[in-house]
C-alpha positions in Angstrom: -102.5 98.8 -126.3 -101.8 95.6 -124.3 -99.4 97.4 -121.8 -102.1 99.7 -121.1 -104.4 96.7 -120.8 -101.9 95.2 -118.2 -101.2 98.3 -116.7 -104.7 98.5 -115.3 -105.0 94.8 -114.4 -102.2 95.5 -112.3 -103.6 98.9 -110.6 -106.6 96.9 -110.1 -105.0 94.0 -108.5 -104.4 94.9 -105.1 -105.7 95.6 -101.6 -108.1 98.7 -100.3 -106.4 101.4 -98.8 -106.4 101.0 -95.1 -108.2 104.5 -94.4 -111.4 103.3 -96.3 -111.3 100.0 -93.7 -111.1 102.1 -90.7 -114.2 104.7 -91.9 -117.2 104.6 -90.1 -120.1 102.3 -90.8 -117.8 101.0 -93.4 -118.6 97.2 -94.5 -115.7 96.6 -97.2 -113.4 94.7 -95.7 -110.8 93.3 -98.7 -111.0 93.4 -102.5 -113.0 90.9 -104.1 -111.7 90.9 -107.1 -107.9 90.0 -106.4 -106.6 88.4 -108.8 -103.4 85.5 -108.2 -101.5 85.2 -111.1 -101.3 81.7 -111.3 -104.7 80.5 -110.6 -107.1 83.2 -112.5 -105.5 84.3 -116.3 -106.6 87.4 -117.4 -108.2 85.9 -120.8 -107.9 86.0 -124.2 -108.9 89.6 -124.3 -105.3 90.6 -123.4 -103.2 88.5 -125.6 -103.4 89.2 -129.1 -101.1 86.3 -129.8 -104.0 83.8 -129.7 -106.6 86.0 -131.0 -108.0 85.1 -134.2 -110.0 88.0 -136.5 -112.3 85.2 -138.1 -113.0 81.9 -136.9 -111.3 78.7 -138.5 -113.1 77.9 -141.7 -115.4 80.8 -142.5 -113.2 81.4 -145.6 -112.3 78.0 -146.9 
């Protein structure tokens, strides 16, 4: 499940092809969305080690 998760992050994380640059009337130039590894984190979302089923206290 979370190499799956990661697997995608990591398709996801990387330049346009050149070909869709050079098209005509095209006005994407670069991928928005890169991600760095060191600035943006992927969020808790990925890493099940910090996740937490039930907040802290709701069965005290």
């Amino acid at each position: 499940m979370i190499k799956k998760k990661l697997a995608k992050k990591k398709r996801q994380n990387r330049p346009i092809p050149h070909w869709i640059r050079m098209r005509t009337d095209n006005t994407i130039r670069y991928n928005a969305k890169r991600r760095h590894w060191r600035r943006t984190k992927l969020g808790d979302c990925i890493s099940l080690k910090t996740w937490v089923p039930f907040p802290a206290g709701v069965y005290a």
